[in-house]
PDB file with one MODEL, atoms N, CA, C and O in Angstrom:
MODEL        1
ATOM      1  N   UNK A   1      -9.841   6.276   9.525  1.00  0.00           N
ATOM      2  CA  UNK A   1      -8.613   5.640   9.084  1.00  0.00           C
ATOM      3  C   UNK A   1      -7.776   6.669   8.336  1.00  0.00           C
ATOM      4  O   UNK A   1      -8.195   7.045   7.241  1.00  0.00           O
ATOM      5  N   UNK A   2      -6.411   7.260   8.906  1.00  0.00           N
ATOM      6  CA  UNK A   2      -5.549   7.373   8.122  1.00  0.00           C
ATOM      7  C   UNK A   2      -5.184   7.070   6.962  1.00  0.00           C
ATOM      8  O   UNK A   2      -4.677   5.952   6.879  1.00  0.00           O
ATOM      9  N   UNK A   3      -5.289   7.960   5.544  1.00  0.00           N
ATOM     10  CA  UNK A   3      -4.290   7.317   4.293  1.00  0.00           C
ATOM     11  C   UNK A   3      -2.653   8.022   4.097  1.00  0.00           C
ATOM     12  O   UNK A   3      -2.384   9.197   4.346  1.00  0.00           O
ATOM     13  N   UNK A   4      -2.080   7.409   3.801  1.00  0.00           N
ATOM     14  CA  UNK A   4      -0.788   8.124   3.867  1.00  0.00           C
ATOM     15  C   UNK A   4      -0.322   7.276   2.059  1.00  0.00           C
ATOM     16  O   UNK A   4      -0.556   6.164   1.586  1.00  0.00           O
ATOM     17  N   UNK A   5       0.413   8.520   1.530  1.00  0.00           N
ATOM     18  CA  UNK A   5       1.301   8.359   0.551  1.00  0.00           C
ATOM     19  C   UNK A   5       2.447   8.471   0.762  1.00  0.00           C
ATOM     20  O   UNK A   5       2.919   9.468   1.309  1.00  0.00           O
ATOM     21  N   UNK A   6       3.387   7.105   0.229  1.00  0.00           N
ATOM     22  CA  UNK A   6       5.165   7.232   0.930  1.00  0.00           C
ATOM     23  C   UNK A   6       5.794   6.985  -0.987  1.00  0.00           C
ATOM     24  O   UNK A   6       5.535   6.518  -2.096  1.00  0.00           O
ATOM     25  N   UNK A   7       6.631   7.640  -0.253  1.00  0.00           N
ATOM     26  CA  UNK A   7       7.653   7.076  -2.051  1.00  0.00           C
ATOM     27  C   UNK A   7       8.929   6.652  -0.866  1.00  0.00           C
ATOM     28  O   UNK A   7       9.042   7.225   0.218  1.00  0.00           O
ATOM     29  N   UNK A   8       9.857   5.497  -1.363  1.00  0.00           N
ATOM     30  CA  UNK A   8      10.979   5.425  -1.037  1.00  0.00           C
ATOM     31  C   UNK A   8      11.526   4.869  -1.939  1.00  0.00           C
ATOM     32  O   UNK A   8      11.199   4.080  -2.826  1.00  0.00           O
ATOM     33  N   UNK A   9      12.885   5.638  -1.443  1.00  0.00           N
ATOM     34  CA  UNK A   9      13.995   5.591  -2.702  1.00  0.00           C
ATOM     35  C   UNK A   9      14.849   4.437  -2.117  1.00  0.00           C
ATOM     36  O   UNK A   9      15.081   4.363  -0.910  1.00  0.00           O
ATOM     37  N   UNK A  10      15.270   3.612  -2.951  1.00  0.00           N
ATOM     38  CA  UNK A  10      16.334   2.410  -2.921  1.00  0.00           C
ATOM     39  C   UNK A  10      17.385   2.584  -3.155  1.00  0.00           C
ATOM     40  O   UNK A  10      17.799   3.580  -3.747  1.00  0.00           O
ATOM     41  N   UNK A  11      18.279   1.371  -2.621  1.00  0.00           N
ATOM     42  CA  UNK A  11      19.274   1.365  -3.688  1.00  0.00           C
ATOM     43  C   UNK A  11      19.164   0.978  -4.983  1.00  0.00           C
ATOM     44  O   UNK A  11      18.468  -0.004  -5.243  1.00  0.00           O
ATOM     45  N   UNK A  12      19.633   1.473  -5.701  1.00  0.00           N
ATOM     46  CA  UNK A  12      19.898   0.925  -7.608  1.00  0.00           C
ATOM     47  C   UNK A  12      19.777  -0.366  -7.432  1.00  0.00           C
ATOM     48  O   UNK A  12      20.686  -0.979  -6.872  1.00  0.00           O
ATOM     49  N   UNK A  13      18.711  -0.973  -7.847  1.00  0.00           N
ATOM     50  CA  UNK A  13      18.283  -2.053  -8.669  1.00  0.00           C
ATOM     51  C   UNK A  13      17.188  -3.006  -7.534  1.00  0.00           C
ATOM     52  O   UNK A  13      16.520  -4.040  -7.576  1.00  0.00           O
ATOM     53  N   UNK A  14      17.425  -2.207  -6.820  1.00  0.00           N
ATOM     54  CA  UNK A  14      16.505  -3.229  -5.342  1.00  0.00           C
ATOM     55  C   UNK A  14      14.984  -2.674  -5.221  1.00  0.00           C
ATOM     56  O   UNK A  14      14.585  -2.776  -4.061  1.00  0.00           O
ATOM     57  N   UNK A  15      14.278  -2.262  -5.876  1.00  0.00           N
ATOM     58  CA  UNK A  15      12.907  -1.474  -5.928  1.00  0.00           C
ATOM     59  C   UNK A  15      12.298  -2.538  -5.858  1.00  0.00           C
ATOM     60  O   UNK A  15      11.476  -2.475  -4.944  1.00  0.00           O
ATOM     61  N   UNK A  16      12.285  -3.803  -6.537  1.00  0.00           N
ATOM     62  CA  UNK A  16      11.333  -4.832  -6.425  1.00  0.00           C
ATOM     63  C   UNK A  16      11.258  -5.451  -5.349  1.00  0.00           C
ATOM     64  O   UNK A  16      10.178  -5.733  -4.830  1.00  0.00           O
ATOM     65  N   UNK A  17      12.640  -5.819  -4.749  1.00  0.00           N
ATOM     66  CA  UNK A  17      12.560  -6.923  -3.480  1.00  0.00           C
ATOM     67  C   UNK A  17      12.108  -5.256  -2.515  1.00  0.00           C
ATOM     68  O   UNK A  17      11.794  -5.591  -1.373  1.00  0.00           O
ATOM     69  N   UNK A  18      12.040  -4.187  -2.629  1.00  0.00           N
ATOM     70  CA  UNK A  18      11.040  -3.470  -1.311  1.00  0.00           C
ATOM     71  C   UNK A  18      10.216  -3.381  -1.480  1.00  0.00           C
ATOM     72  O   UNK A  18       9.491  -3.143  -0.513  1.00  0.00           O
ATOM     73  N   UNK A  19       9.561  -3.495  -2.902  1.00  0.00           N
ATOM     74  CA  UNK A  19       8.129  -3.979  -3.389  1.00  0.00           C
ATOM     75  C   UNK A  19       7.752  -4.796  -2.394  1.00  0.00           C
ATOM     76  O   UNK A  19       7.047  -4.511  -1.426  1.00  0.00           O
ATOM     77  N   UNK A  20       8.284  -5.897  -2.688  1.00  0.00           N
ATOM     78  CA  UNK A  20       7.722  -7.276  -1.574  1.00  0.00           C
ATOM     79  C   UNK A  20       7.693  -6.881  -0.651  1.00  0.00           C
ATOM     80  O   UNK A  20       6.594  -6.920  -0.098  1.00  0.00           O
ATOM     81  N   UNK A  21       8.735  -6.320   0.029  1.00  0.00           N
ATOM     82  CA  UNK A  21       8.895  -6.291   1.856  1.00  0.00           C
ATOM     83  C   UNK A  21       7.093  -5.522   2.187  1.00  0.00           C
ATOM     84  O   UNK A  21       6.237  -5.889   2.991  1.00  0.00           O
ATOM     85  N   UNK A  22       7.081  -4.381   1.188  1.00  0.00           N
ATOM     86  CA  UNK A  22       6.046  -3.461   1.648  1.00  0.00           C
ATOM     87  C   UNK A  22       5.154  -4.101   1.488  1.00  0.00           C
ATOM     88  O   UNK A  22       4.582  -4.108   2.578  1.00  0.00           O
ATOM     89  N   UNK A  23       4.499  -4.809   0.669  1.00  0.00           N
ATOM     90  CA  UNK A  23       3.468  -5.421   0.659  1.00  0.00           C
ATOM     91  C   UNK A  23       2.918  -6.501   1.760  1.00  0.00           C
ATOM     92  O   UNK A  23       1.710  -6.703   1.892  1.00  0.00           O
ATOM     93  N   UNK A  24       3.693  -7.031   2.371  1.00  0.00           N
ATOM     94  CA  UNK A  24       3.240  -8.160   3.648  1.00  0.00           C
ATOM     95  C   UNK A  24       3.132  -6.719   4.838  1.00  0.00           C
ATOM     96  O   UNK A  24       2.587  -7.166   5.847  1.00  0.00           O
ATOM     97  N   UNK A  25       3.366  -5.637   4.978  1.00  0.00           N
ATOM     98  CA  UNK A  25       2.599  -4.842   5.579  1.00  0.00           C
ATOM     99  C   UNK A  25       0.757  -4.455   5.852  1.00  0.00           C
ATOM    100  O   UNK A  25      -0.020  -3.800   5.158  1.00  0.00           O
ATOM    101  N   UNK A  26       0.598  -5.034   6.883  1.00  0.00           N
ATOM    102  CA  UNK A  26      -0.869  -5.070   7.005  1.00  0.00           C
ATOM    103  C   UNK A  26      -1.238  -3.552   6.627  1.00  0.00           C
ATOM    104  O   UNK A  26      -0.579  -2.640   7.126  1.00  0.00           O
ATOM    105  N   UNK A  27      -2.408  -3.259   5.649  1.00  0.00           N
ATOM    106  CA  UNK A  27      -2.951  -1.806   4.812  1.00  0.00           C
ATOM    107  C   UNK A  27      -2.388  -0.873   4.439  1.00  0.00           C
ATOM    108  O   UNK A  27      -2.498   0.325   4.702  1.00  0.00           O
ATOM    109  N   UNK A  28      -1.197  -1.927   3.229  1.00  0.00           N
ATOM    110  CA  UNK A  28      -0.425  -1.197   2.476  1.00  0.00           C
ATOM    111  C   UNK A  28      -1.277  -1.784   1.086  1.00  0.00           C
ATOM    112  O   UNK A  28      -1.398  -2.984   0.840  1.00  0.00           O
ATOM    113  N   UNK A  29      -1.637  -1.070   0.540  1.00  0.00           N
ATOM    114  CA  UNK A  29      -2.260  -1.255  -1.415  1.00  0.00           C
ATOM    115  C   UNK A  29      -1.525  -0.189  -2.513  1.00  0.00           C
ATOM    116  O   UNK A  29      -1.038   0.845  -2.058  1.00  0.00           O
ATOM    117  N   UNK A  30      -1.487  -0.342  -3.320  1.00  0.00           N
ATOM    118  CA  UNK A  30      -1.326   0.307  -4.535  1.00  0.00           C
ATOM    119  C   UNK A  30       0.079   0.700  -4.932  1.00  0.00           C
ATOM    120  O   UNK A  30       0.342   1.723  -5.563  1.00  0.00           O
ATOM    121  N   UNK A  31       1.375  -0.606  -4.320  1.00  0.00           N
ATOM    122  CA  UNK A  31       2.337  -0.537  -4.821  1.00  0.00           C
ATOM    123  C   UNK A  31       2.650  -0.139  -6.206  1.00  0.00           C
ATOM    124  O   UNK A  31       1.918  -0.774  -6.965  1.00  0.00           O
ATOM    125  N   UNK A  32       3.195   0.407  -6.644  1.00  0.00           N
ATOM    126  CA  UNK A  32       3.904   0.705  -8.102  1.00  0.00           C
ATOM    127  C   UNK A  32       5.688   0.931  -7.723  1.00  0.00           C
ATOM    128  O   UNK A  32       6.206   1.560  -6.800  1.00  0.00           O
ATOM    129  N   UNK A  33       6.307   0.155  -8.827  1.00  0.00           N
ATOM    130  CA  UNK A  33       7.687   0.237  -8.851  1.00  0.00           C
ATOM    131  C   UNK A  33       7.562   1.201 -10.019  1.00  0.00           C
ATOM    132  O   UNK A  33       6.921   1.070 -11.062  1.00  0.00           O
ATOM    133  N   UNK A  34       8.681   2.662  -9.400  1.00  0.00           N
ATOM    134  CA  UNK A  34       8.936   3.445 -10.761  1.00  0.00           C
ATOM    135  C   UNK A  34      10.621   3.023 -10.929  1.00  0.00           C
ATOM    136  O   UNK A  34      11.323   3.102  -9.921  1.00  0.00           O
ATOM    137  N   UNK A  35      11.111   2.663 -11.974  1.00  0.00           N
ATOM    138  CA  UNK A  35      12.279   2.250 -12.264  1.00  0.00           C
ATOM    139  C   UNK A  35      12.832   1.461 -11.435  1.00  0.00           C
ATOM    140  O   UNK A  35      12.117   0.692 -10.792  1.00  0.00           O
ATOM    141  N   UNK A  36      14.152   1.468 -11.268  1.00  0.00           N
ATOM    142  CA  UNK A  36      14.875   0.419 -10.406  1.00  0.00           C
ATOM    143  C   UNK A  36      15.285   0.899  -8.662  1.00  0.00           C
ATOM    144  O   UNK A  36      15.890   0.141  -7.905  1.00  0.00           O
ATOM    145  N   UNK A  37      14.988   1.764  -8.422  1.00  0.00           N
ATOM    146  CA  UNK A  37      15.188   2.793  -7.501  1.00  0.00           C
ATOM    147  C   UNK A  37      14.209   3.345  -6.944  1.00  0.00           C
ATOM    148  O   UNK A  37      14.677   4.266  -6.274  1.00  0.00           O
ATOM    149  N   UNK A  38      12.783   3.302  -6.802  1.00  0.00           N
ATOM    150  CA  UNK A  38      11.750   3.718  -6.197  1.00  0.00           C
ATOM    151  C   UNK A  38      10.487   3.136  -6.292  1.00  0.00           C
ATOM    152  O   UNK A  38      10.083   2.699  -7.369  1.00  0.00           O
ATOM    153  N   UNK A  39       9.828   3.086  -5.277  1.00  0.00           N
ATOM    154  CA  UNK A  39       8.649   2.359  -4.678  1.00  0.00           C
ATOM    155  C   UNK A  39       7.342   3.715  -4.139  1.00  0.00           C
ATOM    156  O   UNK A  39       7.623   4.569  -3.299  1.00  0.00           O
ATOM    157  N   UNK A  40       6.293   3.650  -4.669  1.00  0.00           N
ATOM    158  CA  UNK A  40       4.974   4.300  -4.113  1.00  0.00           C
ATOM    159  C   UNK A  40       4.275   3.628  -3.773  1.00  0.00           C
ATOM    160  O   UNK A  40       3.792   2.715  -4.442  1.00  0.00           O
ATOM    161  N   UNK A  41       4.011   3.906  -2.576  1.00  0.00           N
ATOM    162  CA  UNK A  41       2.992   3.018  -1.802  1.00  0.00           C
ATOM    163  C   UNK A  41       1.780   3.560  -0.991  1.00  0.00           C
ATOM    164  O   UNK A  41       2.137   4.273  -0.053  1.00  0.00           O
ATOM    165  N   UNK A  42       0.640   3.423  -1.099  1.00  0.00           N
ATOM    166  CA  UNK A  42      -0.328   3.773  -0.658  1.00  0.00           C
ATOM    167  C   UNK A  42      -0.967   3.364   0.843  1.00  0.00           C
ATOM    168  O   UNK A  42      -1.957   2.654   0.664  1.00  0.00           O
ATOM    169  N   UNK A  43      -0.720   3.579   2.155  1.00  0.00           N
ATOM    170  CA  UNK A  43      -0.780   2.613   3.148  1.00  0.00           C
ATOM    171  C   UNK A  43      -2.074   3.221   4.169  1.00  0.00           C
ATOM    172  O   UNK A  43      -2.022   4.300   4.759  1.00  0.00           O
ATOM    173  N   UNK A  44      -3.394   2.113   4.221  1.00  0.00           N
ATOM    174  CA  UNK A  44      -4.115   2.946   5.012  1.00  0.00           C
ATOM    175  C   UNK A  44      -3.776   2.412   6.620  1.00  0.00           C
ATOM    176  O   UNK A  44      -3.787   1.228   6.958  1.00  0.00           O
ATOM    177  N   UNK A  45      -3.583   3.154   7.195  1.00  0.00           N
ATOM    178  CA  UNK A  45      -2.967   3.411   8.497  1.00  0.00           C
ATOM    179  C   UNK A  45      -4.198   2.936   9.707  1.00  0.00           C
ATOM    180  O   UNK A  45      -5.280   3.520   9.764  1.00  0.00           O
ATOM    181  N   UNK A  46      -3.726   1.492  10.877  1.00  0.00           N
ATOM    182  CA  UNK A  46      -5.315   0.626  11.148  1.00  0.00           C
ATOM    183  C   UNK A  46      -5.041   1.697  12.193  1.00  0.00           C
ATOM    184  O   UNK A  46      -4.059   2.220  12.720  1.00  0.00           O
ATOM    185  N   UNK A  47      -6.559   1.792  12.255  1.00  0.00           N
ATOM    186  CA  UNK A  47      -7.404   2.649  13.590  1.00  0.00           C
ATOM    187  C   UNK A  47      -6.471   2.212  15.027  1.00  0.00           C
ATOM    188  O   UNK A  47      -6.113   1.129  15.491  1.00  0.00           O
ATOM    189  N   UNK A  48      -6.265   3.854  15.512  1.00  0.00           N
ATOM    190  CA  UNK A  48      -5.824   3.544  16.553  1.00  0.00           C
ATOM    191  C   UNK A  48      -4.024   4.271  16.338  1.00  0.00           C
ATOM    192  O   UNK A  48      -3.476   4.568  17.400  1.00  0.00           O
ATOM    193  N   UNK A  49      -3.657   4.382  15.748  1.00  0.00           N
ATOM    194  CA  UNK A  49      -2.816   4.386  15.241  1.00  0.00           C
ATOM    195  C   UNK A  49      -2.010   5.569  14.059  1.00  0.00           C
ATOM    196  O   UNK A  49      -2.389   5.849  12.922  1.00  0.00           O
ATOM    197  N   UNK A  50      -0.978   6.016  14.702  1.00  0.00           N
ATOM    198  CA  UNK A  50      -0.925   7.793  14.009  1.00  0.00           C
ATOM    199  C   UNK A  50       0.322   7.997  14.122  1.00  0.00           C
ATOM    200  O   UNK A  50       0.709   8.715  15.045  1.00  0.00           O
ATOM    201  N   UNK A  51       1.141   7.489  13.325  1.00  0.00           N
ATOM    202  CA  UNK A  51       2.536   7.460  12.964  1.00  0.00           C
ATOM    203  C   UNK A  51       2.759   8.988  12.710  1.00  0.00           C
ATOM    204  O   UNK A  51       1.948   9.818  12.301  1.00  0.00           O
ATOM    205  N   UNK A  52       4.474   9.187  13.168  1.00  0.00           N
ATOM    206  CA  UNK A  52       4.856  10.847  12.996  1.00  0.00           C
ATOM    207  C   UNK A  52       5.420  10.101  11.934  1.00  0.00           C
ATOM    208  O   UNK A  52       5.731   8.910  11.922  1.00  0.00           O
ATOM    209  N   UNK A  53       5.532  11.147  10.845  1.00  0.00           N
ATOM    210  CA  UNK A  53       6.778  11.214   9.679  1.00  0.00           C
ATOM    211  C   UNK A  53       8.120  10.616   9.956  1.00  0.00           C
ATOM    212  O   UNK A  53       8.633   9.582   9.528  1.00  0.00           O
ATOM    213  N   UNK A  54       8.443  11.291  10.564  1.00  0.00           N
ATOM    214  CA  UNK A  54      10.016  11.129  11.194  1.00  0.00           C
ATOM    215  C   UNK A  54      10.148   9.611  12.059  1.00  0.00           C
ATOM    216  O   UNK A  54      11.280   9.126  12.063  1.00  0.00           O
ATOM    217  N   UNK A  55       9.461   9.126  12.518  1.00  0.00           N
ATOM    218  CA  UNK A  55       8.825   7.357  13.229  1.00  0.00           C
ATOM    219  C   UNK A  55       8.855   6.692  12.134  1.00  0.00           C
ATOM    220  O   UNK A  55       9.675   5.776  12.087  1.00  0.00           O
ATOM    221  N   UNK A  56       7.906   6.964  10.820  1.00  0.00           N
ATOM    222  CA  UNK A  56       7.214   6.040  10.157  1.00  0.00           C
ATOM    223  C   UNK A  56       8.749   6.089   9.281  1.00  0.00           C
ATOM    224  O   UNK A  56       9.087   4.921   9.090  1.00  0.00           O
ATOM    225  N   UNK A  57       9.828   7.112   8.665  1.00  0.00           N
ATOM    226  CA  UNK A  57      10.933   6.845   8.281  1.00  0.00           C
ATOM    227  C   UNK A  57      11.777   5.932   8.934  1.00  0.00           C
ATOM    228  O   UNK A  57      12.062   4.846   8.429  1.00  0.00           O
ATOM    229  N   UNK A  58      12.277   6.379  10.242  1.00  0.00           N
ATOM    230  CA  UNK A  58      13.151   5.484  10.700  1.00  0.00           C
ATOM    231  C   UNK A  58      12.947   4.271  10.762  1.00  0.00           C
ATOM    232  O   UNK A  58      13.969   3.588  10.687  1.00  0.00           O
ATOM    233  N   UNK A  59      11.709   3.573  10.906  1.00  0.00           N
ATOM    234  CA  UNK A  59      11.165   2.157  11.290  1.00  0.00           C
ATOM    235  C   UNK A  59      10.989   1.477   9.687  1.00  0.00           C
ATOM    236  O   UNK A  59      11.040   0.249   9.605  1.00  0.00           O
ATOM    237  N   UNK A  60      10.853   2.013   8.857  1.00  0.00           N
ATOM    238  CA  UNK A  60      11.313   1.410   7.237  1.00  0.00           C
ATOM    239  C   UNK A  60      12.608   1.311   7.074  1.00  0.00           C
ATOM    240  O   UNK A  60      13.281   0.334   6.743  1.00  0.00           O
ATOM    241  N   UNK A  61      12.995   2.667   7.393  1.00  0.00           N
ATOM    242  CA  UNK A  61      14.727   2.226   6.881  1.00  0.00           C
ATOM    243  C   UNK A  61      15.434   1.000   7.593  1.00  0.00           C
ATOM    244  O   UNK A  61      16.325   0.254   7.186  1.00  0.00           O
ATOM    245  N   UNK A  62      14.495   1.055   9.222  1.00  0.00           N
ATOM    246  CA  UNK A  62      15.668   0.063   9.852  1.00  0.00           C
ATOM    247  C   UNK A  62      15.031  -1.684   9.386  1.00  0.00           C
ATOM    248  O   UNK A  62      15.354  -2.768   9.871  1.00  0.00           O
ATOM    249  N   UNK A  63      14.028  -1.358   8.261  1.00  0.00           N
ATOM    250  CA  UNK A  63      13.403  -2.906   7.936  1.00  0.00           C
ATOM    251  C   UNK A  63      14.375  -3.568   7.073  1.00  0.00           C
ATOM    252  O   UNK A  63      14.560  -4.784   7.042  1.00  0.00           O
ATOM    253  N   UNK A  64      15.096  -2.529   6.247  1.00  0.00           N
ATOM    254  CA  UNK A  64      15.549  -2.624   5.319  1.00  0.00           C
ATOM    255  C   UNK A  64      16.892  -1.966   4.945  1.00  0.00           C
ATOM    256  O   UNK A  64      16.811  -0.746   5.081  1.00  0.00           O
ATOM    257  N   UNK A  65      17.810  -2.279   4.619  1.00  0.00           N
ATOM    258  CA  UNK A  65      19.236  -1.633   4.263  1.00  0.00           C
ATOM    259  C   UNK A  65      19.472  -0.971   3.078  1.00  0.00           C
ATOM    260  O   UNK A  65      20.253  -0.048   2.847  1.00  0.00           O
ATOM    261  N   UNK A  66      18.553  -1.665   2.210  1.00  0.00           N
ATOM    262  CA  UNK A  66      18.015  -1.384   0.474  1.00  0.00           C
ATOM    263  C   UNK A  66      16.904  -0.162   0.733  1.00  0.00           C
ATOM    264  O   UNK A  66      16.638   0.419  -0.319  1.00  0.00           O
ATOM    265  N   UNK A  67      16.353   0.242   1.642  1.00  0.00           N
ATOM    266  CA  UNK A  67      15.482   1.152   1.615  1.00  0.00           C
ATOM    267  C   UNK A  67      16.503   2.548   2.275  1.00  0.00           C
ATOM    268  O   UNK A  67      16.919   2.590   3.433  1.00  0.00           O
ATOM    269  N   UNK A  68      16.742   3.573   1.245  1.00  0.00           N
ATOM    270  CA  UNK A  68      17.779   4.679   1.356  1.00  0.00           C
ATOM    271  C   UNK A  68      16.641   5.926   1.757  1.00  0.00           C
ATOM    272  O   UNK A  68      16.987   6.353   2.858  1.00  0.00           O
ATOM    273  N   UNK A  69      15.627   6.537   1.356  1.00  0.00           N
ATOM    274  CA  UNK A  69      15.495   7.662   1.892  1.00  0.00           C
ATOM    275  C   UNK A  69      13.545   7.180   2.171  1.00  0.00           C
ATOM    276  O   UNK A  69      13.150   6.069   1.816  1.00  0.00           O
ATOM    277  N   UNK A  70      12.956   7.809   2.570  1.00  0.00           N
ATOM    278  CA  UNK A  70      11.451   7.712   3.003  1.00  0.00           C
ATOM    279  C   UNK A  70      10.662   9.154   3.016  1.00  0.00           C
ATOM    280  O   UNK A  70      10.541   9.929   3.965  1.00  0.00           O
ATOM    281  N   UNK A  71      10.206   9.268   1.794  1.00  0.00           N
ATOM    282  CA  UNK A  71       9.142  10.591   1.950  1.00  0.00           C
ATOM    283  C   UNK A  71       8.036  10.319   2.041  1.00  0.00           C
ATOM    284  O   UNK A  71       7.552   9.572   1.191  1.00  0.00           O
ATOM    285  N   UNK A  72       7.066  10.935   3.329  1.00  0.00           N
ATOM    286  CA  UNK A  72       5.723  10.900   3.404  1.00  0.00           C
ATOM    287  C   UNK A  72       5.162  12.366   2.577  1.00  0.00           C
ATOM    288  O   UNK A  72       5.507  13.530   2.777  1.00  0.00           O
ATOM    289  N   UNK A  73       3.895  11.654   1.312  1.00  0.00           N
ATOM    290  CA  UNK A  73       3.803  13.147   0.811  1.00  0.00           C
ATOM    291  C   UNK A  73       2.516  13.652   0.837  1.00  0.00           C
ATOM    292  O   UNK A  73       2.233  14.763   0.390  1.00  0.00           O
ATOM    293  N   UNK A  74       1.510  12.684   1.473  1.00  0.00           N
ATOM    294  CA  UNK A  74       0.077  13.203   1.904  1.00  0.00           C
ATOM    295  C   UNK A  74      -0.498  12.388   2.828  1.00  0.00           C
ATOM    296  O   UNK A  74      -0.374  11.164   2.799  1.00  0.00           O
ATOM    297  N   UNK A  75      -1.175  13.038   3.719  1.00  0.00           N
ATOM    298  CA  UNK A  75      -1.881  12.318   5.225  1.00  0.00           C
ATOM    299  C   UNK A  75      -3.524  12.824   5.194  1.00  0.00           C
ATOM    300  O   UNK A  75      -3.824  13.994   5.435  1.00  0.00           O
ATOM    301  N   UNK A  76      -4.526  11.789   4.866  1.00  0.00           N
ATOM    302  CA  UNK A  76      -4.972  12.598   4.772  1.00  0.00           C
ATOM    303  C   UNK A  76      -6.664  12.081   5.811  1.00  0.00           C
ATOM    304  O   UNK A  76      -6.321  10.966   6.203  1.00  0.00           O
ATOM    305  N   UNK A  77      -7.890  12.268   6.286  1.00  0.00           N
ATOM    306  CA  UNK A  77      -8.593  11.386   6.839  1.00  0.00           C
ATOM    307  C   UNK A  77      -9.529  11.249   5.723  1.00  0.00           C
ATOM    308  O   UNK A  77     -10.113  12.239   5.283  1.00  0.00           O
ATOM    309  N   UNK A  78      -9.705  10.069   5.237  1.00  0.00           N
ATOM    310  CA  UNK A  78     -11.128  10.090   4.080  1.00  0.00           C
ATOM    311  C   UNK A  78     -12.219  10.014   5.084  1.00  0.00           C
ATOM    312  O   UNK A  78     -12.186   9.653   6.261  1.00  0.00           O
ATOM    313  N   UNK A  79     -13.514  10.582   4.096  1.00  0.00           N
ATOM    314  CA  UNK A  79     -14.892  10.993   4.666  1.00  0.00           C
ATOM    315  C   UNK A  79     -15.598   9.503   4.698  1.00  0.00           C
ATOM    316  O   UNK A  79     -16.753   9.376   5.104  1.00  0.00           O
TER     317      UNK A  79
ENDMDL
END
């Protein structure tokens, strides 16, 4: 199983309602809202399955209008 670390940046003041959105994502855990403007999310990625960077951005942003930029910042396979 894939783990991937994403931060995305919001618009000003919408970090919580992408809180939510991300969370009804099947093996997404360890949301944290940092301020009003950004979301970290921890998502283990189901078998089978191997999102590019540049995929796994566009397909958030287009979930969401409130979701402004998408950095993936570690991929990694646990043992």
């Amino acid at each position: 199983m894939l783990v991937t670390n994403i931060v995305l940046e919001t618009q000003p003041g919408r970090a919580r309602s992408v809180a939510d959105l991300m969370g009804h994502i099947r093996g997404v855990e360890l949301l944290s809202v940092d301020g009003d403007h950004r979301v970290l999310v921890t998502w283990n990625v189901p078998d089978g399955q191997n999102p590019e960077p540049e995929g796994l951005s566009e397909v958030l942003r287009a979930m969401s209008e409130e979701i402004l930029e998408v950095a993936v910042l570690v991929e990694e396979q646990p043992s």
